[in-house]
C-alpha positions in Angstrom: -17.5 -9.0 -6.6 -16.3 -12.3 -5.2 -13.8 -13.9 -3.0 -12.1 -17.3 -2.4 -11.5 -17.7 0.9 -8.8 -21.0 1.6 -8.8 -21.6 4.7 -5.6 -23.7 6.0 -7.1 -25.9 8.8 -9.9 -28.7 9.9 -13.5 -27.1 9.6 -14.4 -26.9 13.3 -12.1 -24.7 14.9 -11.4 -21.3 15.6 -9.3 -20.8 12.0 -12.7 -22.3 9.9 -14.9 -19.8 12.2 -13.0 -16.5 11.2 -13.1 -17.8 8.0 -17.3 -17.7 8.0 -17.7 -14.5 10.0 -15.3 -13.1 7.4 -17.7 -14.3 4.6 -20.6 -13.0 6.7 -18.9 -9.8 7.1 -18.2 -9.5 3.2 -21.9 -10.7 2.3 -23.5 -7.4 4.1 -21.6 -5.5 1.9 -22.8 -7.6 -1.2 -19.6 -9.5 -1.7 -19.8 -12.9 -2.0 -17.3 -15.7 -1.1 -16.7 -19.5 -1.5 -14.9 -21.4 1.3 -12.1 -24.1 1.0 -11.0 -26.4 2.7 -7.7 -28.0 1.0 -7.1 -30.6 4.3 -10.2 -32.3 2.9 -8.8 -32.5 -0.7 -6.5 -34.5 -2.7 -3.3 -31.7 -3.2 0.4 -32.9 -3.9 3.1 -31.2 -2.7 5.1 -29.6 -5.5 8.2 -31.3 -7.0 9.9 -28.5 -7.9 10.2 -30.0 -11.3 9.9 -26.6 -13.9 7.7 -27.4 -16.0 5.0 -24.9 -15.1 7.9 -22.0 -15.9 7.3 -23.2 -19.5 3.7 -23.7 -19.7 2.2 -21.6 -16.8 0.0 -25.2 -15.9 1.4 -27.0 -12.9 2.0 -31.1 -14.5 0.4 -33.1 -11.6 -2.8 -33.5 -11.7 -5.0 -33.8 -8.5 -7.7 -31.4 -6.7 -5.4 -28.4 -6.9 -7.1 -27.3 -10.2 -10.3 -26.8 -8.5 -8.1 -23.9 -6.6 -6.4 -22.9 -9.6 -9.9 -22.3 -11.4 -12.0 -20.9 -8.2 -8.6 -18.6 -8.1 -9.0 -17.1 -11.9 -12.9 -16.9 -11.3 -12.8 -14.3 -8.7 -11.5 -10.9 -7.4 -10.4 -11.4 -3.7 -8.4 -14.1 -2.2 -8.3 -14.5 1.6 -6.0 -16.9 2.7 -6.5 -18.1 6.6 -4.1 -20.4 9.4 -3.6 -20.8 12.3 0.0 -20.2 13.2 1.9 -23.1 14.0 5.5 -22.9 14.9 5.9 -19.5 14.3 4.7 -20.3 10.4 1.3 -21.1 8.0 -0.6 -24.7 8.4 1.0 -27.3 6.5 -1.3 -27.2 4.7 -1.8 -23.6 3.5 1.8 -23.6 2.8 1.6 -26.4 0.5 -1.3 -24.9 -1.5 0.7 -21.8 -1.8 4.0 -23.8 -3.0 1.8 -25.1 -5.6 0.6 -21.6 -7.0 3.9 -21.7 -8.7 2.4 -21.8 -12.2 0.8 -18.1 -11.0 4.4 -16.7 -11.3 4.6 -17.7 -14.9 0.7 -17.2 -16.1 0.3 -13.6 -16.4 -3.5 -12.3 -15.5 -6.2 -14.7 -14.1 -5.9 -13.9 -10.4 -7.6 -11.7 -8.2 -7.0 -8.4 -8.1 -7.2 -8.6 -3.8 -5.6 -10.2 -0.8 -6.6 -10.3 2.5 -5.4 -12.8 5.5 -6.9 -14.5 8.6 -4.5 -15.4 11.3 -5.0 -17.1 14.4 -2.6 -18.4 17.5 -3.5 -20.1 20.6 -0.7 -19.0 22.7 -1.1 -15.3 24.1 1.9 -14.3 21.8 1.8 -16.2 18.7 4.7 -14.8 15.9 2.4 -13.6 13.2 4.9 -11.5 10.9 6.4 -14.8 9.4 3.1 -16.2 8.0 2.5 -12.5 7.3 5.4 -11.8 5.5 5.0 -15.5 3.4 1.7 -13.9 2.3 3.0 -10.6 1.6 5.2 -12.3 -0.5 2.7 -14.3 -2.4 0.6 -11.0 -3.3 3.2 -8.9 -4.8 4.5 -11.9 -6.7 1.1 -12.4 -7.9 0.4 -8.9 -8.6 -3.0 -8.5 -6.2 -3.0 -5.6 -4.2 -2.8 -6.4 -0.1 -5.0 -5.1 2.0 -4.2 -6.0 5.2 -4.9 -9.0 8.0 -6.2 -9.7 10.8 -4.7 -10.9 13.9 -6.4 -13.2 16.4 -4.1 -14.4 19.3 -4.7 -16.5 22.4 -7.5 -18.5 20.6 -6.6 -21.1 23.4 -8.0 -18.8 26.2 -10.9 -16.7 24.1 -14.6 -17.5 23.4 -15.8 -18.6 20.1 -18.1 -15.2 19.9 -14.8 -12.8 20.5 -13.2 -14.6 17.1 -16.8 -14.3 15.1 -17.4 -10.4 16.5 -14.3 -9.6 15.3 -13.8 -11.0 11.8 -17.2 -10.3 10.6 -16.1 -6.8 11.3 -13.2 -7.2 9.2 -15.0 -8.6 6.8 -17.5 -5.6 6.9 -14.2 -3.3 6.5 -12.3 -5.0 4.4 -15.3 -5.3 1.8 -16.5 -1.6 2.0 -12.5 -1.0 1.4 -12.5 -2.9 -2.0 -16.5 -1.4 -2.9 -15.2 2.2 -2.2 -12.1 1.9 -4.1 -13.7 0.2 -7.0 -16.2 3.8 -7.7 
């Protein structure tokens, strides 16, 4: 069992944390899990141009297909932002947007979603980014399994965001191990 966790902001921060206590969390139940950071790679924004509804392979070329690949290669995606104006990272949303070929391209995915979500306010607005990913699981035919919510980053300590997603992690992988038997 694997994942591909994409996480939407700067390594460094509270967002790129959850992400490794989430990994953590998944490896004590023997699941293991790449990180990504797409802010450090070379991604276009799609066109919109159609092609891929034709060939199920997106036309530009750039660091995207190392997503698209990690993507077929395992059974779990976790997507991770911080929320910013009420909505996903720029650049989550962009990675997302480029998934279009997955609407054409039947099979190849994981089987799993999951989602890491954090705000800085006291009050962020999580159920638009949640509902965006939502939306990206049934379209891609994984199974969701849930998120997790981490709000007021701007006032919490860095061991409140870890403690809490490597529990998730912990649940969310004994979730997918149970149900697999």
């Amino acid at each position: 069992m694997k994942a591909l966790i994409i996480c939407g902001s700067r390594d460094g921060g509270f967002t790129s944390e959850m992400c490794r206590s989430f990994s953590k969390g998944l490896e004590s139940c023997g699941v293991s899990s790449e990180i990504i950071f797409p802010i450090e790679m070379d991604i276009n924004h799609c066109t919109g141009c159609g092609c891929c509804s034709a060939s199920g392979e997106c036309n530009i070329s750039d660091e995207m297909d190392a997503i698209y690949k990690a993507f077929e290669e395992n059974d779990m995606l976790v997507l991770a932002t911080p929320i910013h104006f009420s909505g996903p990272s720029s650049v989550i949303k962009t990675v997302i947007d480029r998934f279009q070929p997955v609407w054409f391209k039947k099979g190849g995915h994981p089987a799993y979603m999951t989602a890491l979500l954090s705000g800085g306010s006291p009050s962020p607005r999580f159920s638009n980014t949640v509902s965006i990913f939502k939306a990206f699981s049934i379209t891609a035919d994984m199974k969701w399994l849930g998120h997790l919510e981490i709000s007021d980053t701007d006032g919490k300590e860095m061991h409140y965001v870890v403690e809490r997603s490597l529990d998730q992690g912990e649940q969310v992988g004994l979730s997918i191990l149970n149900g697999q038997q």
